[in-house]
VOTI-211024 format. One record per atom (N, C-alpha, C): atom name; x, y, z. Coordinates in Angstrom, 2 decimals. Layout:
{atome CA, east X, north Y, up Z}
...
***
This chain:
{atome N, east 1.36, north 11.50, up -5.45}
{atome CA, east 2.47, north 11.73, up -4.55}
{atome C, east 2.53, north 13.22, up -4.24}
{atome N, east 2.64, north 13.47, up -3.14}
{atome CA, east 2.73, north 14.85, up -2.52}
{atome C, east 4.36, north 14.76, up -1.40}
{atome N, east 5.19, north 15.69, up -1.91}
{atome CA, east 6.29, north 15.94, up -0.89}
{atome C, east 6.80, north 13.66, up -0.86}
{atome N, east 7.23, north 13.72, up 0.08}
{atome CA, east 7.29, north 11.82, up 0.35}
{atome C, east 5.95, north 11.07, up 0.31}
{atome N, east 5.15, north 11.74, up 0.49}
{atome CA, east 3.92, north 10.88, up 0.93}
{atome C, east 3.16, north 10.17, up -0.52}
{atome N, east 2.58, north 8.79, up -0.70}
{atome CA, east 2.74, north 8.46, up -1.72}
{atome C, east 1.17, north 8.22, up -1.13}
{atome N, east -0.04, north 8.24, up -2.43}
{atome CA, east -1.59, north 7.86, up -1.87}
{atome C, east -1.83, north 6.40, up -2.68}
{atome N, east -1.89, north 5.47, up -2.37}
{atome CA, east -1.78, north 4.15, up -3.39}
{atome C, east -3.75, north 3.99, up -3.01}
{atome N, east -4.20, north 3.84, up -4.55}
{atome CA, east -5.71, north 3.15, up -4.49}
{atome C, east -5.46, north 2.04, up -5.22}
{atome N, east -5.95, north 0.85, up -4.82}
{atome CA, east -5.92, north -0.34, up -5.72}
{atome C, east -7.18, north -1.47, up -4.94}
{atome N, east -6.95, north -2.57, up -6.31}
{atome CA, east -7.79, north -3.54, up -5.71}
{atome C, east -7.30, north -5.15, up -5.56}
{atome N, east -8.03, north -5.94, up -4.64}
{atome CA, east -7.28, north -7.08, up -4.46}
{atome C, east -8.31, north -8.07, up -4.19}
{atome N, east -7.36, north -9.32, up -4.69}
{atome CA, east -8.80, north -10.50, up -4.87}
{atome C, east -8.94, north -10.64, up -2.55}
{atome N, east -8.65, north -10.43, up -1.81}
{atome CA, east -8.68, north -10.77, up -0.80}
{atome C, east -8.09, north -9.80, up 0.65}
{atome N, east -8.52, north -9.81, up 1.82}
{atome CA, east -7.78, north -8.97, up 2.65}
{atome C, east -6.34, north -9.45, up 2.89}
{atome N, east -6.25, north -10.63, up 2.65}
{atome CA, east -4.59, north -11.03, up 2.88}
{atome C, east -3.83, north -10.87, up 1.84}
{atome N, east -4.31, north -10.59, up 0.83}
{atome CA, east -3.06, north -10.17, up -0.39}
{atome C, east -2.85, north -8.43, up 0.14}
{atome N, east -4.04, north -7.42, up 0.35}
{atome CA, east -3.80, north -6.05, up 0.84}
{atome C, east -2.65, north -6.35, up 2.14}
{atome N, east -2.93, north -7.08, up 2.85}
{atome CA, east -1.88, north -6.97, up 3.97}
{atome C, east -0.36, north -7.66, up 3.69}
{atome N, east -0.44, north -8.55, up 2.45}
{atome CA, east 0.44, north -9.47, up 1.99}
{atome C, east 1.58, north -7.51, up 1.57}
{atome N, east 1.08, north -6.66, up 0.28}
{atome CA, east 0.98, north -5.75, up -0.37}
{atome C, east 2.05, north -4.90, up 0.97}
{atome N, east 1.12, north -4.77, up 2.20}
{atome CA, east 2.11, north -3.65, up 3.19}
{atome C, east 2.72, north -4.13, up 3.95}
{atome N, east 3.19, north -5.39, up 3.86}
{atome CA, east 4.21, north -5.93, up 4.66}
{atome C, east 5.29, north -5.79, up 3.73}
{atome N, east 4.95, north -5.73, up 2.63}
{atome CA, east 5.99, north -5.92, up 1.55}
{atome C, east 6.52, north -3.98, up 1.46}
{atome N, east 5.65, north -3.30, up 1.05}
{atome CA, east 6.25, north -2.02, up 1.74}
{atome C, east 7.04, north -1.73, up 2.66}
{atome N, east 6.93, north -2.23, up 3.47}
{atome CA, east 7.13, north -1.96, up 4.85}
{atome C, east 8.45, north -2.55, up 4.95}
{atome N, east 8.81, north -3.44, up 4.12}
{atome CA, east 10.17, north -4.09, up 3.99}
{atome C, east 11.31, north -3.53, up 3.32}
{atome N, east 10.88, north -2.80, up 2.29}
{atome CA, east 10.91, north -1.68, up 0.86}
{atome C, east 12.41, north -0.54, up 1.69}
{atome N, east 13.19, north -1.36, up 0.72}
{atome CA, east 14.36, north -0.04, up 1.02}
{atome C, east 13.73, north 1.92, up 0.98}
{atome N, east 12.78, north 1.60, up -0.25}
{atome CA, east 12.50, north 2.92, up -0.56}
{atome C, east 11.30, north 3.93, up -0.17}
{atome N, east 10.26, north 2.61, up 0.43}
{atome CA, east 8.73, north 2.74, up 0.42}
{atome C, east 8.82, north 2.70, up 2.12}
{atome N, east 8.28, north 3.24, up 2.68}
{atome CA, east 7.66, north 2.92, up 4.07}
{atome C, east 6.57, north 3.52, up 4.78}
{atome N, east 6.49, north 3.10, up 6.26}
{atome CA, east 5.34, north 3.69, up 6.74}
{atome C, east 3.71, north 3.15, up 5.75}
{atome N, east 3.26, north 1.90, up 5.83}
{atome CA, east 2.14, north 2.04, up 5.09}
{atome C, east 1.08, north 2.64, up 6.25}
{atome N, east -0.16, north 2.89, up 5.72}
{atome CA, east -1.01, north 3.00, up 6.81}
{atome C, east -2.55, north 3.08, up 5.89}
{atome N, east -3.17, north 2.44, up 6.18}
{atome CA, east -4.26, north 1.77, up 5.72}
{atome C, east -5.76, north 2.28, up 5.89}
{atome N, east -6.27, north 3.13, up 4.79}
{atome CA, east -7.56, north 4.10, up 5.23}
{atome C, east -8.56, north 3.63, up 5.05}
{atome N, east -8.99, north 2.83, up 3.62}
{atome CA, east -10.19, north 1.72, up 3.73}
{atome C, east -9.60, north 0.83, up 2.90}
{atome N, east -10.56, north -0.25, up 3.28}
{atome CA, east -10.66, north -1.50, up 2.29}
{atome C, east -12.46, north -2.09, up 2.01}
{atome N, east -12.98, north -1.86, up 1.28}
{atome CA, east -14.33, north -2.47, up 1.06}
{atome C, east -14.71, north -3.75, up 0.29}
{atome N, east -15.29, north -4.56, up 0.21}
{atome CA, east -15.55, north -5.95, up -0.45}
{atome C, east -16.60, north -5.58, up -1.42}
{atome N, east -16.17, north -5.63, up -2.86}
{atome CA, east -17.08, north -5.84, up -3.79}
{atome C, east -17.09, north -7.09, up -4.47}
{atome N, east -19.01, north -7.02, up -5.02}
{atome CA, east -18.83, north -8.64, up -5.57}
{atome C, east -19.23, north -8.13, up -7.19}
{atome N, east -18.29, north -8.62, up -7.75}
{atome CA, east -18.72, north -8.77, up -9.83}
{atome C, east -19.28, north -9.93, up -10.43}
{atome N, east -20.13, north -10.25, up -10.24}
{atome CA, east -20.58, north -12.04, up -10.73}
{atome C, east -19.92, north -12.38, up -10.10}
{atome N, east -19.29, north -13.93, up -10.52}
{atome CA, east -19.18, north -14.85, up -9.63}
{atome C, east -17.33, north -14.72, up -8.51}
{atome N, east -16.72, north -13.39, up -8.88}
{atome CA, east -15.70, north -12.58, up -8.41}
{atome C, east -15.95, north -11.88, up -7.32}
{atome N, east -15.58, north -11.54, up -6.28}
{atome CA, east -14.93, north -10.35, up -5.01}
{atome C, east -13.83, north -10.07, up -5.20}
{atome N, east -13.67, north -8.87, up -5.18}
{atome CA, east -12.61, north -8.26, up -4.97}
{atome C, east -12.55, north -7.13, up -3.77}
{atome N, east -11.69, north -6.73, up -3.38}
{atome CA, east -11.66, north -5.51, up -2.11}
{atome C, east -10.81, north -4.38, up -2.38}
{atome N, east -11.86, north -3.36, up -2.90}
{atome CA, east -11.02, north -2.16, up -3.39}
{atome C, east -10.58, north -1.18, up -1.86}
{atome N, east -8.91, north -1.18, up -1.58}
{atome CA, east -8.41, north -0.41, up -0.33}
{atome C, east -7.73, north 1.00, up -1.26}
{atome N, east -7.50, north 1.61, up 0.07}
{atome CA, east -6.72, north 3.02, up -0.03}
{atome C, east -5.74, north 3.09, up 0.78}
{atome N, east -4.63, north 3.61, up 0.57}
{atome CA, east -3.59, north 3.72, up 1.66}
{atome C, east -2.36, north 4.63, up 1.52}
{atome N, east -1.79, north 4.80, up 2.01}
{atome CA, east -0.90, north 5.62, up 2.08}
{atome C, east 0.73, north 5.08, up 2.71}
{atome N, east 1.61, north 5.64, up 2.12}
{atome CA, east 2.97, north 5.33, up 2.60}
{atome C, east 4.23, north 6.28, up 2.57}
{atome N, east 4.97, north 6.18, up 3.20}
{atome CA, east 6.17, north 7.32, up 2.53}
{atome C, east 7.27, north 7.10, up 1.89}
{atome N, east 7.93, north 7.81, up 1.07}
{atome CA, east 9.02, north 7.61, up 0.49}
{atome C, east 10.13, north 7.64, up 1.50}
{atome N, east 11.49, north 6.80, up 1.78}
{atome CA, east 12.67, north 7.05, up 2.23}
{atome C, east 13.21, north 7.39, up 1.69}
{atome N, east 13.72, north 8.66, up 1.93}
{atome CA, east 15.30, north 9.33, up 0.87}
{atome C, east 16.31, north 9.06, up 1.71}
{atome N, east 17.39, north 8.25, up 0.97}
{atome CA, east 18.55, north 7.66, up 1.51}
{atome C, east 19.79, north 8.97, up 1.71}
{atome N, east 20.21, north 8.64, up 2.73}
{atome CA, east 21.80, north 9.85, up 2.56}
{atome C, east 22.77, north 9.57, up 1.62}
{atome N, east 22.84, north 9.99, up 0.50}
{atome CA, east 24.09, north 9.54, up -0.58}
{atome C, east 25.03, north 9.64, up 0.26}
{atome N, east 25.60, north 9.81, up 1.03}
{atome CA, east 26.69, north 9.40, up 2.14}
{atome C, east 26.91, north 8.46, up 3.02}
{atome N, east 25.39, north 7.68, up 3.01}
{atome CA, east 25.48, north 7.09, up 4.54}
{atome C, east 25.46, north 7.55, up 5.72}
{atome N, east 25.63, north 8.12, up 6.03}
{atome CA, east 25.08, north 8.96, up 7.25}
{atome C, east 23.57, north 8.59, up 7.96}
***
């Protein structure tokens, strides 16, 4: 994490769980803005997985409302 900006690396059995992952951000009282730098398909024996990178920002709320 730098300033709001948050760098998320992870891995996922599929491209629809990564997109499952930033819709769910993207919904995120706290989390937003995803934006998506790679995703690659690796295979481990009889497993794939797709290791992505991405990025999102933090929302800081107005303790006032405002």
């Amino acid at each position: 994490m730098k300033r709001q900006n948050l760098s998320i690396n992870g891995s996922a059995e599929s491209n629809a769980r990564v997109s499952a992952y930033m819709r769910n951000i993207d919904s995120s009282e706290w989390i937003g803005n995803p934006r998506l730098s790679i995703i690659t398909g690796k295979s481990s024996g009889p497993s794939r997985t797709n290791d992505f990178k991405l990025s999102a920002s933090q929302i800081i709320k107005n303790p006032y409302g405002e």
